[in-house]
C-alpha positions as CSV (number, residue, x, y, z in Angstrom):
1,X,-63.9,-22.8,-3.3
2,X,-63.1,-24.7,0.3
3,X,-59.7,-26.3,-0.1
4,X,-59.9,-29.4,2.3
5,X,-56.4,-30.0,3.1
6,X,-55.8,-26.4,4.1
7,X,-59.0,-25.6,5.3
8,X,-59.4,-24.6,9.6
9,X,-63.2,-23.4,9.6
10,X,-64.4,-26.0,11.1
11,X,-68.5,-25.3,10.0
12,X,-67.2,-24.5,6.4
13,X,-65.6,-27.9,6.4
14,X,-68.8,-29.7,7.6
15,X,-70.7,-27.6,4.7
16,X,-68.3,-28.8,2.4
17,X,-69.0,-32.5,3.7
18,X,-72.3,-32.5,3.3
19,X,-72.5,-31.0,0.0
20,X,-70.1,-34.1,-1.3
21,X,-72.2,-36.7,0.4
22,X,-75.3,-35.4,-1.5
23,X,-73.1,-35.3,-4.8
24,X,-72.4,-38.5,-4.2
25,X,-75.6,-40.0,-3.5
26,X,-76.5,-38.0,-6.9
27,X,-73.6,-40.2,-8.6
28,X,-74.6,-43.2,-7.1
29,X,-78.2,-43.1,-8.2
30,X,-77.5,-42.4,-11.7
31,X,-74.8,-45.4,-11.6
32,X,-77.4,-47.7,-10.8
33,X,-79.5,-46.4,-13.5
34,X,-77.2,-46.9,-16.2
35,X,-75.8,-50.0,-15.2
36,X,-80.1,-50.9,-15.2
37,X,-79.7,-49.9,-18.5
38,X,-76.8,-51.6,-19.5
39,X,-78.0,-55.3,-18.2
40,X,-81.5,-54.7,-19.8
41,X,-79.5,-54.2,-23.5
42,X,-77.8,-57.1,-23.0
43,X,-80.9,-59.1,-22.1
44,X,-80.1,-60.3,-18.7
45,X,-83.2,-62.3,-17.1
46,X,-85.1,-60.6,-14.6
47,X,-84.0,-62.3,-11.5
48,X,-80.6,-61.9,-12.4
49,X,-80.7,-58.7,-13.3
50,X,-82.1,-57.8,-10.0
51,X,-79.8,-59.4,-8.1
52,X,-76.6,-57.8,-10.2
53,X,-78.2,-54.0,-9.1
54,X,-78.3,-55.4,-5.5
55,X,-75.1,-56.3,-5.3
56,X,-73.7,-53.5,-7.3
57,X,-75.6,-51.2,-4.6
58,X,-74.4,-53.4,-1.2
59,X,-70.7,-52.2,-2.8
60,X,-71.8,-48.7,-2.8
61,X,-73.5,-48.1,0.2
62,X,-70.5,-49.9,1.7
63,X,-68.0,-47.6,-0.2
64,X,-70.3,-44.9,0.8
65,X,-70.1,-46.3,4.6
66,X,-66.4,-46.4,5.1
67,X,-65.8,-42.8,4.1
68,X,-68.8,-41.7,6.4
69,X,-69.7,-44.2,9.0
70,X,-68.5,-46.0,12.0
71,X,-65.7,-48.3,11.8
72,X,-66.5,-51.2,14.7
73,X,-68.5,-54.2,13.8
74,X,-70.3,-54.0,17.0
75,X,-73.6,-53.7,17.0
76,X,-76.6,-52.7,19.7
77,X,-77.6,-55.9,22.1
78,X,-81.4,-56.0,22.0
79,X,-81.9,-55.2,25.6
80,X,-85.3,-55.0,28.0
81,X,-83.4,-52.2,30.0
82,X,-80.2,-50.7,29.8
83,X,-77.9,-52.5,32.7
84,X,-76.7,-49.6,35.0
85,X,-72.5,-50.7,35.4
86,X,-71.5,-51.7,38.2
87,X,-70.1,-49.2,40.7
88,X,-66.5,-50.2,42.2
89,X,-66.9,-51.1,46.3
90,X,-65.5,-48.5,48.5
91,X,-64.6,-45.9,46.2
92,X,-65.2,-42.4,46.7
93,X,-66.6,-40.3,43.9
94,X,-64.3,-38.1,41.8
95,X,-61.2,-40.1,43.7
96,X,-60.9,-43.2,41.6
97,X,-60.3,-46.6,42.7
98,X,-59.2,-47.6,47.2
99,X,-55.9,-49.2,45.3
100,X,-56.0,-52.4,47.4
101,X,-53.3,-53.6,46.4
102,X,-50.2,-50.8,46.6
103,X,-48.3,-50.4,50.0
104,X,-49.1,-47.8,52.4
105,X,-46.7,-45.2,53.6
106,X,-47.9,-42.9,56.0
107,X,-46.1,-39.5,56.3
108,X,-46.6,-37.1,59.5
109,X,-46.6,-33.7,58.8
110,X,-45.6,-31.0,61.4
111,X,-46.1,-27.4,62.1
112,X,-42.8,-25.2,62.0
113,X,-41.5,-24.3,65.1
114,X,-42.7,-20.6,64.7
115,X,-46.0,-21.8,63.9
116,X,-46.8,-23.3,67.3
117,X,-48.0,-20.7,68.8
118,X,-51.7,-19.7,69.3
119,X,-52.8,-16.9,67.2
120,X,-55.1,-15.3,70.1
121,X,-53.5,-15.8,73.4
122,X,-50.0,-16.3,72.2
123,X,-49.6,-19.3,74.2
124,X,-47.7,-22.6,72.9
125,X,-49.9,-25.0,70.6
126,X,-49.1,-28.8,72.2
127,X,-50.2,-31.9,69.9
128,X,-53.3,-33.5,70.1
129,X,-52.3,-37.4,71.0
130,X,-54.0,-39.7,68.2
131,X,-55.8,-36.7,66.0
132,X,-54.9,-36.1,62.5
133,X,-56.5,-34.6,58.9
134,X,-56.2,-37.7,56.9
135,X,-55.8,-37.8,52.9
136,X,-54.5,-40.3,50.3
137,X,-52.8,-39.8,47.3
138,X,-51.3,-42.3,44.9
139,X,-47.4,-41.3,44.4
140,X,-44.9,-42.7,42.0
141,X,-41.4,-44.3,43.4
142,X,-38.5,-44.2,40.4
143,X,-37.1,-47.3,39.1
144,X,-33.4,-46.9,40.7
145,X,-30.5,-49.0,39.5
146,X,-28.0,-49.9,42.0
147,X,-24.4,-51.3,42.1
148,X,-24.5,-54.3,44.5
149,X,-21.0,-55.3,46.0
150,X,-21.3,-58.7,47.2
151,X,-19.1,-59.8,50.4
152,X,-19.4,-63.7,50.8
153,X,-18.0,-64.0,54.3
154,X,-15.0,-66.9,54.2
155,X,-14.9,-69.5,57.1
156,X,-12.1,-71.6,58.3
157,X,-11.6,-74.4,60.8
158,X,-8.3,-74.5,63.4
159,X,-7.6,-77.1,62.7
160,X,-6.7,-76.1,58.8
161,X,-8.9,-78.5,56.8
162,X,-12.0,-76.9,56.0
163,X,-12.5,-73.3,54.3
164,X,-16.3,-72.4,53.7
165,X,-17.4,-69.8,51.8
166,X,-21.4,-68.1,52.5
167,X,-23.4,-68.5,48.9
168,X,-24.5,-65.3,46.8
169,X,-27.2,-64.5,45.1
170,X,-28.7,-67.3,42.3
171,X,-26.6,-66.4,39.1
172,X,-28.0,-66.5,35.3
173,X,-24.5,-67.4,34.8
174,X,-21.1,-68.2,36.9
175,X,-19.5,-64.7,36.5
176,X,-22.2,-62.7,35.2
177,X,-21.9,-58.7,36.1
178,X,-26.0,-58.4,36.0
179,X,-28.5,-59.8,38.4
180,X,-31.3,-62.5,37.9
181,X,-34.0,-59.4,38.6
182,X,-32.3,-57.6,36.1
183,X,-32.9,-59.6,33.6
184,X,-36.2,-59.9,34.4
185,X,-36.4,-56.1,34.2
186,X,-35.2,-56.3,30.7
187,X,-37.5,-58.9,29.9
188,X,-40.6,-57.7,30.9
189,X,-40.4,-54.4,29.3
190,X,-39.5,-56.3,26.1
191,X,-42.1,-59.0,25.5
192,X,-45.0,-57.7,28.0
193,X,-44.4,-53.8,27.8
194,X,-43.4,-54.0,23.9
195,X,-40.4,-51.8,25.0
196,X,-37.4,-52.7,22.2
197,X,-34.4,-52.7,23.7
198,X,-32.7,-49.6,22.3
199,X,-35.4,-48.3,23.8
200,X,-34.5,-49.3,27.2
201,X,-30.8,-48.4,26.7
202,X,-32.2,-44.9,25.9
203,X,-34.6,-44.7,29.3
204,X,-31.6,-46.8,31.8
205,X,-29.3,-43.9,30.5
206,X,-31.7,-41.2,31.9
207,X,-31.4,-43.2,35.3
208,X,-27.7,-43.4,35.1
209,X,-27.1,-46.8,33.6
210,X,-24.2,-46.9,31.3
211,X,-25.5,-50.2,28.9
212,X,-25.8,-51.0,25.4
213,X,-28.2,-52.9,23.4
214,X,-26.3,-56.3,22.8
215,X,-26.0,-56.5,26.7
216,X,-29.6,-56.7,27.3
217,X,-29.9,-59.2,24.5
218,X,-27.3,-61.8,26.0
219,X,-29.7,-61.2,29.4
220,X,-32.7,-62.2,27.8
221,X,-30.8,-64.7,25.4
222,X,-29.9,-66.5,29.0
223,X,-33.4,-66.3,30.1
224,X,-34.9,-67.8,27.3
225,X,-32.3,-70.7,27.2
226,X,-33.1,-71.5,31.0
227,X,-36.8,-71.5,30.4
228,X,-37.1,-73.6,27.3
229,X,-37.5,-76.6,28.9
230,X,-40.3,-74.9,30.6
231,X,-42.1,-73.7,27.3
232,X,-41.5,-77.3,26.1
233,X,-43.5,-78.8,29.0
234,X,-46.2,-76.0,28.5
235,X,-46.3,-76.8,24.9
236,X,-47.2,-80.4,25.6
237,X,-49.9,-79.6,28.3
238,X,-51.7,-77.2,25.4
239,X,-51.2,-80.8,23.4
240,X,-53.2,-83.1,26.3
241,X,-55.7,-80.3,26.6
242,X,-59.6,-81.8,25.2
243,X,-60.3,-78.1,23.2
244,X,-57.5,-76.0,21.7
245,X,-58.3,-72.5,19.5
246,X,-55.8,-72.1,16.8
247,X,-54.9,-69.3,14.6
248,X,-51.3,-67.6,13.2
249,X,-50.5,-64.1,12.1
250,X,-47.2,-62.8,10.4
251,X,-43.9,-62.3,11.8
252,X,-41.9,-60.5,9.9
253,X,-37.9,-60.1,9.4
254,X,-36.6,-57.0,10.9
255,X,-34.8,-54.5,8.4
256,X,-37.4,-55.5,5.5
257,X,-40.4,-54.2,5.3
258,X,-42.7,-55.8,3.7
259,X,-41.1,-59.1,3.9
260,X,-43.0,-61.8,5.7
261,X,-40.1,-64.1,6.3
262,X,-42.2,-66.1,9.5
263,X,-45.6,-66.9,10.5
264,X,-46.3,-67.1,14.5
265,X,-48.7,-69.9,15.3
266,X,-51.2,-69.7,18.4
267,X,-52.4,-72.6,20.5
268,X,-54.8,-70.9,23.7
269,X,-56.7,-72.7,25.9
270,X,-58.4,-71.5,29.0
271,X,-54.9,-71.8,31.2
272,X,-52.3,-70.8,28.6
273,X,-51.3,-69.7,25.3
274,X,-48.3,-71.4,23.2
275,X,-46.5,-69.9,20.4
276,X,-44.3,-71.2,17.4
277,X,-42.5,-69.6,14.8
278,X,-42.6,-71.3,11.6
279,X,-41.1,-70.2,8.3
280,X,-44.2,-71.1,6.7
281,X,-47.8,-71.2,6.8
282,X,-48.4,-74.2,5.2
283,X,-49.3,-77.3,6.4
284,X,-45.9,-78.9,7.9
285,X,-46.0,-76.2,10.0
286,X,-49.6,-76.6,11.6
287,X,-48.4,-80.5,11.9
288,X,-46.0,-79.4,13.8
289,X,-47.3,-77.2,15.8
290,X,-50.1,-79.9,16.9
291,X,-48.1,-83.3,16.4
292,X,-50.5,-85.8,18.3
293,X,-52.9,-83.7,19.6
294,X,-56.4,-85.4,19.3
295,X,-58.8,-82.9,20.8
296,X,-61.1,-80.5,19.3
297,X,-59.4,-77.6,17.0
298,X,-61.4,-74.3,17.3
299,X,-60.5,-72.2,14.2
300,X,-61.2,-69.8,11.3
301,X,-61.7,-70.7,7.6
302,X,-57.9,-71.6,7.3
303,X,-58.4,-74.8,4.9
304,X,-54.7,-76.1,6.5
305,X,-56.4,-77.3,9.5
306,X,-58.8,-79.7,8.4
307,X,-56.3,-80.8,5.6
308,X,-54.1,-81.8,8.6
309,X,-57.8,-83.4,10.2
310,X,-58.1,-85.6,7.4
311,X,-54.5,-86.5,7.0
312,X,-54.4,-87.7,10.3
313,X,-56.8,-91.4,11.1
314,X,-58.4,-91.2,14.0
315,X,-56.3,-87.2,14.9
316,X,-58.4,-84.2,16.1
317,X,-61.8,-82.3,14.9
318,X,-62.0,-79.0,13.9
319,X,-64.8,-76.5,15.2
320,X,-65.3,-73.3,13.2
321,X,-65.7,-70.2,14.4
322,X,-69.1,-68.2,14.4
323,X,-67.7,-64.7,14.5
324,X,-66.1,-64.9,11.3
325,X,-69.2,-66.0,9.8
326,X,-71.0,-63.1,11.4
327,X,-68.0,-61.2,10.0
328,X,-68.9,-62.4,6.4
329,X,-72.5,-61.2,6.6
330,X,-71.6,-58.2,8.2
331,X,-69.8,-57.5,5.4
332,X,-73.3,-57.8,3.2
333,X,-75.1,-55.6,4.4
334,X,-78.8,-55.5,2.9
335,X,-82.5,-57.5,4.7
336,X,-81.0,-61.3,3.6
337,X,-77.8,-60.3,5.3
338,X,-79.4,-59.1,8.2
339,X,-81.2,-62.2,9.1
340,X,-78.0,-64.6,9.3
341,X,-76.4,-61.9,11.6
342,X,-79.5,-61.3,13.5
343,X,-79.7,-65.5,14.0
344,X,-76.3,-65.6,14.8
345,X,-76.6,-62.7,17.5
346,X,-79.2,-65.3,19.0
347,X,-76.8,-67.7,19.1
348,X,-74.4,-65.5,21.1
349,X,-77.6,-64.2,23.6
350,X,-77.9,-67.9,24.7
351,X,-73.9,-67.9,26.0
352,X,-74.3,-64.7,27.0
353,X,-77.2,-66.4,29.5
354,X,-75.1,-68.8,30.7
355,X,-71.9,-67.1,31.9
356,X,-74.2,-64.7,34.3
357,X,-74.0,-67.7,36.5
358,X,-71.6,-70.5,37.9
359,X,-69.9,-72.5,35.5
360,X,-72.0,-75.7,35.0
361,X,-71.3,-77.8,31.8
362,X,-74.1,-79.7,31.6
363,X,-76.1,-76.3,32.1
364,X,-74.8,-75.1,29.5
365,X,-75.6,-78.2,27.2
366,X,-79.1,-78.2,27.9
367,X,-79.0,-74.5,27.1
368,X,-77.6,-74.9,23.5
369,X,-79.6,-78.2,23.0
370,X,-83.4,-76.0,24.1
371,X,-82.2,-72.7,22.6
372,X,-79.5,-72.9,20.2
373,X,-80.7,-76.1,18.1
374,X,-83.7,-74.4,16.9
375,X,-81.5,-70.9,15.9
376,X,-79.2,-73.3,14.1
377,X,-82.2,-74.9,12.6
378,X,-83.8,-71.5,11.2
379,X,-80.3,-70.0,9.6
380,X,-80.0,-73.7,8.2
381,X,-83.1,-73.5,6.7
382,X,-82.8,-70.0,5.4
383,X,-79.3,-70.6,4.1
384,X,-80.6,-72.9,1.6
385,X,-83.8,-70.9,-0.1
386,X,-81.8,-67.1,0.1
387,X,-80.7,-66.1,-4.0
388,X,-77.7,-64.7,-4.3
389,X,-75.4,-64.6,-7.1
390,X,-72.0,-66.9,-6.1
391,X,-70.2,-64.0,-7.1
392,X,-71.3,-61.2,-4.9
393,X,-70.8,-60.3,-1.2
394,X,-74.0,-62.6,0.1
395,X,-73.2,-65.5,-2.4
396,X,-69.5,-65.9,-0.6
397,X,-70.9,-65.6,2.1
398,X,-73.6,-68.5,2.0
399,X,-70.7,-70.3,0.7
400,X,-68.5,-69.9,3.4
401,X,-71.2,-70.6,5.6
402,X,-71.7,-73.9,3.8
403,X,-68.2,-75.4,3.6
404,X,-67.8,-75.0,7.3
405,X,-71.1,-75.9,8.2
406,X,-70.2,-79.1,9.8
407,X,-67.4,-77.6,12.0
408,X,-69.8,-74.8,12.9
409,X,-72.6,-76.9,14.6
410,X,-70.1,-79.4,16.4
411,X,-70.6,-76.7,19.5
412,X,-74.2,-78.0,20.0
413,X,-72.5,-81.5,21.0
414,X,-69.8,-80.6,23.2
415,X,-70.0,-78.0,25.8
416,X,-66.6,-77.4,26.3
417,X,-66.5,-76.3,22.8
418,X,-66.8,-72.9,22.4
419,X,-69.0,-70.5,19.8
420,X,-66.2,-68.5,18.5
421,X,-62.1,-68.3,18.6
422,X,-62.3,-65.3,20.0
423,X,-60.2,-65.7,22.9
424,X,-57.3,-67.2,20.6
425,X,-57.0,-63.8,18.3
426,X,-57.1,-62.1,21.7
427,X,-54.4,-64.1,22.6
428,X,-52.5,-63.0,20.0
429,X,-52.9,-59.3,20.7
430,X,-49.5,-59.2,23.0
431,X,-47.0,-60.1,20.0
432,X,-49.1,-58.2,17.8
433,X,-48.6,-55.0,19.4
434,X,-44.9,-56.4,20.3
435,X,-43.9,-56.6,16.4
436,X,-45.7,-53.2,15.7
437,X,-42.7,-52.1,17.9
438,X,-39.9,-54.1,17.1
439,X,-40.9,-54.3,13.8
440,X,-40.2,-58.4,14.0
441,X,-37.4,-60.4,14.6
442,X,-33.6,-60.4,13.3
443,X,-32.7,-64.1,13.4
444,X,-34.2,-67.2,13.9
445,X,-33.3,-67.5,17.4
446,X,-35.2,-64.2,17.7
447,X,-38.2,-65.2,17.0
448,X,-37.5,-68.6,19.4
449,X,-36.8,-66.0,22.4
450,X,-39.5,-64.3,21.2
451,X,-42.0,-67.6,21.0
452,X,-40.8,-68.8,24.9
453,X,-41.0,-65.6,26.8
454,X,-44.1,-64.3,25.3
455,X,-45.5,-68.1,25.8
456,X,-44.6,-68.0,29.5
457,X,-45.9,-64.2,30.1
458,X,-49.0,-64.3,28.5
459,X,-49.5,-68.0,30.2
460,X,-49.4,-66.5,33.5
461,X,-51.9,-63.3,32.4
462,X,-54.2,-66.0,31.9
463,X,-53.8,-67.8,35.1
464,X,-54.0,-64.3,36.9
465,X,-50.8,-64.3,38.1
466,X,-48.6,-61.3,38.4
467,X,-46.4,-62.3,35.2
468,X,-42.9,-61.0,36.1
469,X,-43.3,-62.7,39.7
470,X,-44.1,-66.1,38.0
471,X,-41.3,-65.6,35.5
472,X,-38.9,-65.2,38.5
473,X,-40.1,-68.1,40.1
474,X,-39.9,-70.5,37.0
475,X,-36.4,-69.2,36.8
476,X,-35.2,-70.1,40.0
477,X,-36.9,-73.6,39.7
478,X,-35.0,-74.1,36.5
479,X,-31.2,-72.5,38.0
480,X,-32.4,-75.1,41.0
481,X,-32.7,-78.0,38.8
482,X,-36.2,-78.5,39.5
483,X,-38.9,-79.6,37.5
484,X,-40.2,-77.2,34.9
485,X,-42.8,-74.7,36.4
486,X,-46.1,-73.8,34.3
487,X,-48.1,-71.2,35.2
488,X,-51.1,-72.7,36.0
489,X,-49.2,-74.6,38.5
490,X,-48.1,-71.9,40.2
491,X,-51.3,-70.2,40.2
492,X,-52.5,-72.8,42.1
493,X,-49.5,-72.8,45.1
């Protein structure tokens, strides 16, 4: 007898797998039989009865699929020819990438003393002016933390009346022992790096920093107090923006698992990426999140949305989202199943068409109007003559396919609105992984520090701008009282 748990042998183990996959298609076959048996006692009509055995065997091939197959949803693009990738300019094979970007220090090496000497004549070895063996190698420069003493040089008149005193360094605060960059630091590693902070007290004590925990809080705390005017501004730009993609997640309270005590909300478009803590999930907390905004809402099946649509005359539309229909039938399995995803994958093949070349809107219209009517058309069409019982996997499916069926085709009538909401549960990765290792927030101020610096960081991702440098500089603009710096603004400078 092969005990799994304990079991090394690697080729007994995979006899032992196989032998309980054939057991249990065995099982499986003679479930199906008796459950034939049972609905034909109880006089279930033909039709029916066929579809109940499907759908009881869609739930065990797909109990049988998650103990032995693949775990992705991705499935194999129907291809003329596989597309070689691209190879990276410049870079030498087995060496990795030229690294652009990183500074360049150049270190001479010399031969000892005793070394200059010719090995045949014993004469003296002089330097050859200009020659060198040249080779690179990436090294790695320690973070070092430093005690600054700052001297502001004093300056008086003769004549008695005037004392002048050179300026420092900008200050979060009059008095404060740690630096604006500092902060940063802190910051960064935090809500970009996912880095608690007892965390970084544990690693700045290894680099000989004596600091606890509630220090780098009251740093951060100060950061995020400077910079909400900022988020607010950014906030209200998402609001003016013509498509949004919504979605929320869980936030919970730190010290409870289990407990969901907040919900973070998403706004993403193209430029930037807002985020709200609410204590609910409900619908005051989506009408706040979008107050007047009267644009196009890309979402999932959340109902809230369009009950805040409707509430609101003349307020914004909401565009579903195709991947979570694909989802739905993936879900299925089975031939009916496998036409709505292979429609929808035609769907997706059109966009993929358009984004190997320049952005052109009204390209992409004409695109969706020649190519992605019809597909529409033909799952439309399909949709409605399909049986399925409104109980099983395909009947949900159909009908979540047909309460959002008006959102789903208002992409064919807008360019800018896209097939999926994709990039806004992308957008929500960053906190994601961030509360997988803070395990949430403490207070309700931390989830507001949380909501402005993870705003303003994954903002300036999005822009492609280095995000601690644009942090800095929306800093300084808000110490200098100027007006509040978005990212995409200073992407642009």
């Amino acid at each position: 007898m092969v005990r799994l748990t304990t079991e090394r042998d690697v080729e007994r183990l995979r006899q032992a797998a196989l032998l309980l996959e054939a057991e249990n298609r065995r099982l499986t076959s003679r479930v199906l039989e008796l459950t034939r048996q049972l609905l034909t006692a109880k006089g279930e009509a033909a039709e029916v009865l066929q579809l109940r055995l499907v759908e009881l065997e869609r739930q065990l091939s797909q109990a049988r699929d998650s103990l032995y197959g693949p775990s992705s949803e991705k499935r194999p693009r129907p291809s003329a020819a596989p597309v070689p990738a691209p190879a990276e300019a410049n870079s030498p094979r087995g060496h990795g990438p030229r690294q652009q970007a990183l500074p360049v220090e150049e270190v001479v090496h010399l031969l000892d003393v005793a070394d200059q000497q010719c090995p045949q004549c014993g004469g003296a070895l002089s330097a050859m002016t200009g020659q060198y063996e040249e080779a690179e190698e990436v090294d790695v420069v320690e973070r070092r933390f430093v005690l600054k003493r700052h001297r502001r040089q004093k300056y008086r008149c003769g004549c008695g009346g005037c004392v002048e005193t050179a300026l420092g360094p900008p200050k979060l605060q009059p008095g404060g022992r740690y630096s604006l960059d500092f902060a940063l630091e802190v910051a960064v590693q935090k809500y970009l790096e996912h880095a608690p902070l007892e965390r970084q007290v544990r690693a700045m004590a290894r680099e000989g920093l004596a600091v606890d925990s509630q220090t780098l809080w009251d740093q951060v705390l100060r950061l995020s107090r400077l910079l909400l005017p900022t988020w607010e501004a950014l906030w209200l730009s998402q609001l003016r923006r013509r498509v949004l993609g919504a979605d929320e997640t869980r936030w919970p309270l730190l010290g409870s698992p289990g407990q969901t005590k907040w919900h973070l909300w998403a706004l993403a478009s193209a430029h930037a990426v807002v985020y709200r803590v609410a204590d609910t999930r409900g619908a005051e907390a989506a009408r706040e999140l979008l107050k007047d905004f009267s644009g196009v809402l890309v979402t999932d099946g959340y109902a809230v949305y369009a009950a805040v649509a409707k509430q609101r005359a003349g307020g914004f539309r909401v565009a579903h989202c195709w991947a979570h229909v694909r989802r739905k039938f993936l879900e299925c399995g089975g031939p009916e199943a496998e036409v709505a995803v292979r429609l929808i994958g035609e769907l997706y093949q059109v966009e993929r068409e358009y984004q190997t070349s320049p952005p052109d809107v009204g390209r992409l219209h004409a695109l969706r109007q020649e190519r992605s009517r019809p597909v529409v058309s033909r799952l439309h069409a399909w949709a409605l003559q399909v049986r399925a019982l409104p109980e099983s996997a395909l009947g949900k499916a159909l009908g979540y396919l047909g309460n959002l069926w008006p959102g789903l085709t208002r992409f064919l009538d807008d360019a800018l609105i896209p097939l999926d909401n994709n990039a806004t549960e992308r957008a929500l990765r960053g906190p994601v992984v961030g509360r997988k290792n803070h395990y949430g927030s403490r207070s309700r101020r931390g989830t507001e520090v949380a909501a402005i610096l993870y705003s303003l960081l994954e903002s300036a991702k999005r822009c492609g701008v280095e995000p601690k440098a644009y942090l800095r500089a929306a800093v300084l603009a808000a110490l200098n009282g100027e007006p509040p710096l978005l990212p995409h603004l200073h992407a642009a400078t």
